[in-house]
C-alpha positions in Angstrom: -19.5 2.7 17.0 -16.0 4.9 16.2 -14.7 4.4 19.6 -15.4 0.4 18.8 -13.7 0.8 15.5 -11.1 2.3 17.1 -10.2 -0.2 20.0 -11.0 -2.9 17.7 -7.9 -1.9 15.5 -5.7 -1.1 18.6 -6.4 -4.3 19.6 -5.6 -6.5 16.6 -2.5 -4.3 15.6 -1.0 -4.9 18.7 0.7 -8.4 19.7 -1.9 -10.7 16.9 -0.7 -8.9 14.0 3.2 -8.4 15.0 3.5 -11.9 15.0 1.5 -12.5 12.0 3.1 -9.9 9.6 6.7 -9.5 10.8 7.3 -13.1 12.1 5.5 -15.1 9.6 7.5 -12.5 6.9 11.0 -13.2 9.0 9.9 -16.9 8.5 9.5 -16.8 4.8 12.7 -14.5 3.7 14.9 -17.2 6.0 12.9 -20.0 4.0 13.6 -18.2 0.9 17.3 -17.7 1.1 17.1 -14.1 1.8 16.3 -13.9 -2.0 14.9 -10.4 -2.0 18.6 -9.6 -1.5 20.4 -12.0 -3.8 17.8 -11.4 -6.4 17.4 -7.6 -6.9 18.8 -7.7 -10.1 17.0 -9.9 -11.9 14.3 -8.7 -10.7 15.1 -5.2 -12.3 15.5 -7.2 -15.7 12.6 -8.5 -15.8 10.4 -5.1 -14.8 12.1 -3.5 -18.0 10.5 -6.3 -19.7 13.1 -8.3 -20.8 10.9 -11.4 -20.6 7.6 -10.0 -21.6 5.5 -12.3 -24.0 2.3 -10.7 -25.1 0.4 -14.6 -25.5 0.8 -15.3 -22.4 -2.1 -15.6 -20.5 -3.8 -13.0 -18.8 -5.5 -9.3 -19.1 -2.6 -7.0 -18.3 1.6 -7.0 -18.6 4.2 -7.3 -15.7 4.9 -3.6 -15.8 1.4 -2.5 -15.4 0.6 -4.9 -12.5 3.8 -3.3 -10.7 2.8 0.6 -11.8 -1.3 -0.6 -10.9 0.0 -2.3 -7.5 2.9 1.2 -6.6 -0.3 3.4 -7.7 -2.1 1.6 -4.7 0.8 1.6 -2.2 3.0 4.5 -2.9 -0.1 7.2 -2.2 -1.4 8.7 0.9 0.4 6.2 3.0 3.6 7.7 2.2 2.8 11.0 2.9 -0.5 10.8 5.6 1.0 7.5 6.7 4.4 8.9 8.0 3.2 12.1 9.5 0.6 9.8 11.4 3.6 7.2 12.0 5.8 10.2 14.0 3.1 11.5 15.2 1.9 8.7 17.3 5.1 6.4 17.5 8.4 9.0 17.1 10.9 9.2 14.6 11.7 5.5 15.9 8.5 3.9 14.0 10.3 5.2 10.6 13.5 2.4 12.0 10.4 -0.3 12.1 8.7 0.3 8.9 12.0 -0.5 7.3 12.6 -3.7 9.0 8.7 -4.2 7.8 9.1 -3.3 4.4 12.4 -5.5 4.3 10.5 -8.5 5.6 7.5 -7.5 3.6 9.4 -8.0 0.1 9.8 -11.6 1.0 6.0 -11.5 2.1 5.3 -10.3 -1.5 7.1 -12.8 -3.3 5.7 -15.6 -2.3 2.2 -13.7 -1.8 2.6 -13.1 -5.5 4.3 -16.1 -6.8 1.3 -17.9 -5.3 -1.3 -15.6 -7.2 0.3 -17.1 -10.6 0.7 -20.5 -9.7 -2.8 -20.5 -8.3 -4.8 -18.5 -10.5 -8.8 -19.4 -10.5 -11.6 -18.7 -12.8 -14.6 -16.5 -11.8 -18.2 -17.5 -12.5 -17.7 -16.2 -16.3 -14.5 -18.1 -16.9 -12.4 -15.2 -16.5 -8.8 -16.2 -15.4 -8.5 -14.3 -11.5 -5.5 -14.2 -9.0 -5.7 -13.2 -5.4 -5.2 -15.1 -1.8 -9.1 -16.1 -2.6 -8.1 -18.5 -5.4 -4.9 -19.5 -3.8 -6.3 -20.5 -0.9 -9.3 -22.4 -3.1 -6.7 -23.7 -5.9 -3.8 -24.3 -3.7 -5.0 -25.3 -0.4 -8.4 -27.2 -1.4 -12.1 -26.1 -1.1 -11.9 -27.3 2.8 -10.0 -23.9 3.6 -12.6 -21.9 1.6 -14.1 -20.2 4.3 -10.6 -18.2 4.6 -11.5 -16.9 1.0 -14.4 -15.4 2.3 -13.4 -14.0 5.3 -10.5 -12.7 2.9 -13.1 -11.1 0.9 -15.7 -9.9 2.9 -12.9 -8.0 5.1 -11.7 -6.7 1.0 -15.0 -5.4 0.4 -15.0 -2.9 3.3 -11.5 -2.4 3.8 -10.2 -1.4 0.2 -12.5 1.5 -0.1 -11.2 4.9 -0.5 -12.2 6.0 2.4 -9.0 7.3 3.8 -7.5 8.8 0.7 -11.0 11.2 0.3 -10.3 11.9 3.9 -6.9 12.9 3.1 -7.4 15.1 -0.3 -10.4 16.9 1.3 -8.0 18.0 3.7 -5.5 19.1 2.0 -7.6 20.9 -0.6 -9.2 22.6 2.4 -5.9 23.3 4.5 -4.2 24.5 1.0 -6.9 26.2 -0.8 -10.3 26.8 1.1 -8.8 27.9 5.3 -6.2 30.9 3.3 -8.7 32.0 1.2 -11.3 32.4 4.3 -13.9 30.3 2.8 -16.2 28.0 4.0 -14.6 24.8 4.9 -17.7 22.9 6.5 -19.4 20.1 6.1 -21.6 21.6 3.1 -18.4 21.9 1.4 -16.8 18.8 1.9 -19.6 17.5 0.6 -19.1 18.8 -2.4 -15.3 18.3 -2.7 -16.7 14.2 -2.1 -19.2 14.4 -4.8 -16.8 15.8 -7.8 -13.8 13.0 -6.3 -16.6 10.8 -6.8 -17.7 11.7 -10.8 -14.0 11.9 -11.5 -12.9 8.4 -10.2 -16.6 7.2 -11.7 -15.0 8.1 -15.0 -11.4 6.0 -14.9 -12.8 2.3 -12.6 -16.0 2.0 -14.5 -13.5 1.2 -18.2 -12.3 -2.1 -16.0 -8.6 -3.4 -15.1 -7.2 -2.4 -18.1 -7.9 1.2 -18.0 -7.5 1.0 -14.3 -4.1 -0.1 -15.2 -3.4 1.9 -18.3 -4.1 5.5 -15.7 -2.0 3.6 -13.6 1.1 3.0 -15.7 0.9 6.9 -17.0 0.3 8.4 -13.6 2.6 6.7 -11.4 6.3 7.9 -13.0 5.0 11.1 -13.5 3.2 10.8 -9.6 6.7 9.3 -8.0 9.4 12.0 -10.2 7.3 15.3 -8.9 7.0 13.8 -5.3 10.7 13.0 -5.5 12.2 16.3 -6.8 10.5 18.3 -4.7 11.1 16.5 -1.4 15.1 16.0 -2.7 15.2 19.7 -3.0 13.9 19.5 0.8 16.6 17.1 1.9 19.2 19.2 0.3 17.9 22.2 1.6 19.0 20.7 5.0 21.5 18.2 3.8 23.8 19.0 7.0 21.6 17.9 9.4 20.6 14.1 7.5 23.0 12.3 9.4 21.9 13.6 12.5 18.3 12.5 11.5 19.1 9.3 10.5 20.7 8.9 13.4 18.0 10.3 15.7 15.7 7.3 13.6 17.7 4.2 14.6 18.8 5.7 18.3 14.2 6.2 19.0 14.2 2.8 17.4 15.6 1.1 20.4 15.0 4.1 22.6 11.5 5.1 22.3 12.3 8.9 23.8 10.5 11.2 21.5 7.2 10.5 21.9 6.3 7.0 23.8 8.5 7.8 26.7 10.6 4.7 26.7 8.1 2.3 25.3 9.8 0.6 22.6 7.2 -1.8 22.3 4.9 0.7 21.4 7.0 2.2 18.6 7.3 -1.4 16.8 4.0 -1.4 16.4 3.6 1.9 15.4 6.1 1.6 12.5 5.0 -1.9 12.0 0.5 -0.6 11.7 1.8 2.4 9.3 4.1 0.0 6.9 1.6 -2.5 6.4 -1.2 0.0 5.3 1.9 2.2 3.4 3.4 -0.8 1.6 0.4 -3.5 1.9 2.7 -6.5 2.1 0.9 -9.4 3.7 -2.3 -8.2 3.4 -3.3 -9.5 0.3 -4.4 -6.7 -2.2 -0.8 -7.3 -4.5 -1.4 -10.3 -5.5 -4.8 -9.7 -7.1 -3.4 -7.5 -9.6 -0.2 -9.6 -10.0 -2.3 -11.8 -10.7 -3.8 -10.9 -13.7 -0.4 -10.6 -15.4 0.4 -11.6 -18.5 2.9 -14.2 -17.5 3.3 -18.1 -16.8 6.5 -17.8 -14.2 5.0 -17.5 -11.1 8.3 -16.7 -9.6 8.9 -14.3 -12.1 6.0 -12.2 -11.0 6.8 -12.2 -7.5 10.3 -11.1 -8.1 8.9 -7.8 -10.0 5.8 -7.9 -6.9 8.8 -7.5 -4.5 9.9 -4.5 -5.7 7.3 -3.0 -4.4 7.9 -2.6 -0.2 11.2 -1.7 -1.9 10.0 1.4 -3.4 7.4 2.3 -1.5 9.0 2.1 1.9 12.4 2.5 2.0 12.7 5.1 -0.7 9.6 7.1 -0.9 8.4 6.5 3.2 11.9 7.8 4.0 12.0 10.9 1.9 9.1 11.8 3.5 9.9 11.2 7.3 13.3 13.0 6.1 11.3 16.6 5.4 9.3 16.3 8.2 12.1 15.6 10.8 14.4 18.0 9.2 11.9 21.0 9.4 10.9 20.0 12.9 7.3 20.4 12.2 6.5 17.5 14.3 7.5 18.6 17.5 6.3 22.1 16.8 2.6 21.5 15.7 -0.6 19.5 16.5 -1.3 18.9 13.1 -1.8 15.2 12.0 -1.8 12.9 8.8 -1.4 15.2 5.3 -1.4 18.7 7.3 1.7 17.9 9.4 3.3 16.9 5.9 2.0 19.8 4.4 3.1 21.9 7.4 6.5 20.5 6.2 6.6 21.7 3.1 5.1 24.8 4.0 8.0 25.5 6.0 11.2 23.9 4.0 9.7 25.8 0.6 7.8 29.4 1.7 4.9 30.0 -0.7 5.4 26.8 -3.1 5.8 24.0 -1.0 2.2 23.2 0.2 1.1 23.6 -3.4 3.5 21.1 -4.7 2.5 18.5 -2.5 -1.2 19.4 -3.4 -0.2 18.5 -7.0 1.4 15.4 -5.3 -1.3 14.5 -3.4 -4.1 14.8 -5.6 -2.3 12.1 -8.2 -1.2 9.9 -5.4 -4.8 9.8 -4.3 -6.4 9.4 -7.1 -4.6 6.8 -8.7 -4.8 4.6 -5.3 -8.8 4.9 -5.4 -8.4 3.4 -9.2 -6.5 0.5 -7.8 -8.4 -0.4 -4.8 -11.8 -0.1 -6.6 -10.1 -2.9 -9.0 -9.5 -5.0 -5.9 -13.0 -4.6 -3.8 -14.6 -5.7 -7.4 -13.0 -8.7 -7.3 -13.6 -9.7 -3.8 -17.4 -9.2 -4.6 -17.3 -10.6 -7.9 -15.4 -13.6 -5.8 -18.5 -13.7 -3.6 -21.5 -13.0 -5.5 -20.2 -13.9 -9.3 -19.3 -11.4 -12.0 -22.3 -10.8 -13.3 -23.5 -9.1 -10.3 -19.1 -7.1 -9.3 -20.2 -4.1 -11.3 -22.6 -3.0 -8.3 -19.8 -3.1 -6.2 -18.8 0.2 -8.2 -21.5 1.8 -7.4 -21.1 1.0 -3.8 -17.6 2.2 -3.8 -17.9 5.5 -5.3 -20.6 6.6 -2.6 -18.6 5.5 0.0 -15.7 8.1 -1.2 -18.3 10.7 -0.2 -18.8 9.3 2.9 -14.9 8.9 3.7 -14.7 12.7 2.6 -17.0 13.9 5.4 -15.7 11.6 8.2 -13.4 11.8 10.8 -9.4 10.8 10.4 -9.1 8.8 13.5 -12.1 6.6 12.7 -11.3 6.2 8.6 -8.1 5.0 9.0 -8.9 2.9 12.1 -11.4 1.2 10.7 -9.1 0.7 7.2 -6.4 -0.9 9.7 -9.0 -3.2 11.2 -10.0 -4.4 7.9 -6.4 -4.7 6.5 -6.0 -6.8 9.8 -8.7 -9.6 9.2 -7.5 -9.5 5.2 -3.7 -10.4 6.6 -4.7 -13.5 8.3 -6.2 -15.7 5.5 -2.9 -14.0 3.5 -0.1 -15.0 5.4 -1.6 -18.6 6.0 -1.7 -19.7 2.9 1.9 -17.9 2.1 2.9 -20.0 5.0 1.2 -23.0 4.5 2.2 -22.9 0.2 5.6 -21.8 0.9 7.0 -24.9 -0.1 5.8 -25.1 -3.4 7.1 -21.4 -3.9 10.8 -22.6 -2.7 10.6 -25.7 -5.6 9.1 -23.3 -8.2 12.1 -21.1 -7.3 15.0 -23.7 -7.3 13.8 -24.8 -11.5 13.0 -21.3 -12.0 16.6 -20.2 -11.8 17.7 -23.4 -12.9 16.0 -22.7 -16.0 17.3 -18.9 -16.5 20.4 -20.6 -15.9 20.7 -22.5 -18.8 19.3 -19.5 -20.7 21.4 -17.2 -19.8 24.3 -19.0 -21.0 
């Protein structure tokens, strides 16, 4: 079964999804104008809360759908994802995974426009967003069967597998292997059990104190990951040029690792930015989409932000220590230990504990957010009276994903992030449209207010 899980994700990531993903996103920033660019500002106006308006309809404000939606994608993606990124594609990939995120904030505009314009209501007349209702609200109910694909693939892919994976790793590279104790499977048992009770005690209090953890976690969570890995980059400041450099020249080069295979390297960077930054695949705009806001535009500026953030700063920070040490030529490690081999090395003593901190929040707060969005895929499917189980089935599962190997966890996460991206980027494509006429009197609008 893990060697099928495996090939099955090789498979799809390969030619289907780079065409899906970067094309159809290359398709929607031309159709947009190459807004992301022209629009940055206002964007950054708006996520200060300039606009804010606490009637408007919905269970949380724009500023804690961005901080829920960063607490999902700026995690383990950022610091696993990278390490695995190099690891299997070269300091190239990193070149790819900006181009990604660059196409992918035009991916989450529309994406997240759409989940505004196109809100549903569940079976308890709840007000929902997500690619499910956009696809039954704005495409018509002959498309539904995309919603359930879309949700079915949500149920198994958002769990948090990968990020218990990733923290019982680290906890037993950091603490447990120094120390000479027992790192085994009794043990990781154990380190999945207590992740377990403690993520039990935020997700079961809903969205909104999914949201509120969120919103408190995630400056604190980005400002310690950032200071420690600027006093990296300074630490080797002379040699950043040459590793930039070394990026873009494997970009086109494919040396380092693949041997010349460029092809390979795109998809590498293109696989690791899609489950790092999560443009495209669909989970943004279920949290955007329970925003307090009636400008559907206006949410997918601040939803665009994201890729932003995620990928070019905090992705590139992190390829930047792990370059600069050398690490990755110099160990087998994979995923959080070649990271935290990084650290290890650039700060003697500190370093690795500092990224424990790190990773420990960044985990954490991504298994609040994706338990937010399996719950309402199965609330989608089997009505909100029955989405609470879900919980239930998502917090064993983080025991499971604590035991398990990395190569089949994040494998069968990529799979599942795979099927969720097709009934996504359809209906982006398909809608697109009525996102560019939204636009057009949106700014018209701000226009006139403005003056």
């Amino acid at each position: 079964m893990g060697e099928f899980i495996v090939n099955f994700s090789n498979w799809i990531w390969d030619t289907p999804m780079l065409v899906l993903l970067m094309g159809g996103g290359l398709i929607l920033l031309a159709y947009s104008g190459f807004l992301p660019f022209r629009k940055l500002g206002h964007a950054m106006k708006v996520v200060r809360g300039k606009y804010d308006d606490s009637n408007m309809p919905g269970q949380i404000t724009s500023f804690q759908a961005l901080s829920a939606a960063i607490a999902a994608t700026v995690g383990l993606g950022n610091i696993s994802g990278v390490a695995i990124a190099i690891n299997m594609g070269g300091p190239g990939a990193i070149f790819w995974m900006w181009v990604s995120a660059f196409v992918g904030m035009a991916t989450k505009f529309f994406t997240c426009s759409l989940a505004i314009m196109y809100r549903g209501k569940d079976s308890a007349g709840v007000i929902q967003g997500g690619p499910m209702y956009v696809i039954e609200e704005g495409m018509g109910r002959k498309w539904k069967f995309l919603s359930i694909i879309f949700c079915i693939a949500g149920i198994l892919g958002l769990l948090a597998i990968f990020q218990a994976n990733q923290l019982t790793a680290t906890f037993r590279f950091v603490i447990l292997e120094p120390a000479g104790l027992d790192a085994g499977a009794p043990t990781r048992w154990i380190i999945g059990i207590t992740m377990m009770v403690i993520v039990a005690g935020v997700i079961l209090g809903g969205i909104q104190r999914i949201a509120l953890v969120a919103s408190k976690l995630v400056p604190f969570m980005v400002g310690l990951y950032f200071a420690t890995v600027l006093l990296i980059v300074f630490k080797y400041i002379n040699n950043v040029p040459s590793m930039l450099w070394l990026i873009v020249e494997d970009a086109f080069t494919g040396n380092a690792v693949m041997g010349g295979a460029v092809g390979a390297v795109i998809v590498t960077g293109a696989r690791r930015a899609a489950f790092s930054n999560e443009a495209g695949i669909g989970t943004a705009p279920m949290v955007h989409g329970a925003s307090r806001n009636n400008e559907p535009v206006r949410e997918g500026l601040i939803a665009m932000l994201g890729p932003f953030i995620d990928t070019i700063v905090v992705c590139t920070l992190t390829s930047l220590v792990i370059l600069l040490t050398g690490v990755w030529q110099t160990t087998e490690n994979d995923g959080v230990r070649l990271t935290l081999s990084a650290f290890e090395m650039a700060l003697p003593g500190f370093g690795k504990y500092l990224l424990m901190v790190a990773v420990l929040v960044f985990a954490f707060s991504t298994m609040f957010t994706y338990s937010y969005y399996g719950h309402k895929c199965f609330n989608y499917l089997f009505g909100a009276k029955r989405a609470d189980y879900y919980n239930y089935f998502y917090l064993i599962t983080i025991v499971a994903g604590a035991v398990a190997s990395l190569e089949v966890v994040i494998s069968f996460v990529d799979g599942m992030y795979a099927i969720m991206a097709i009934p996504t980027m359809i209906s982006a494509i398909y809608l697109s449209p009525k996102v560019r006429a939204a636009t057009k009197d949106y700014f018209k609008r701000m226009k006139k207010l403005d003056v």
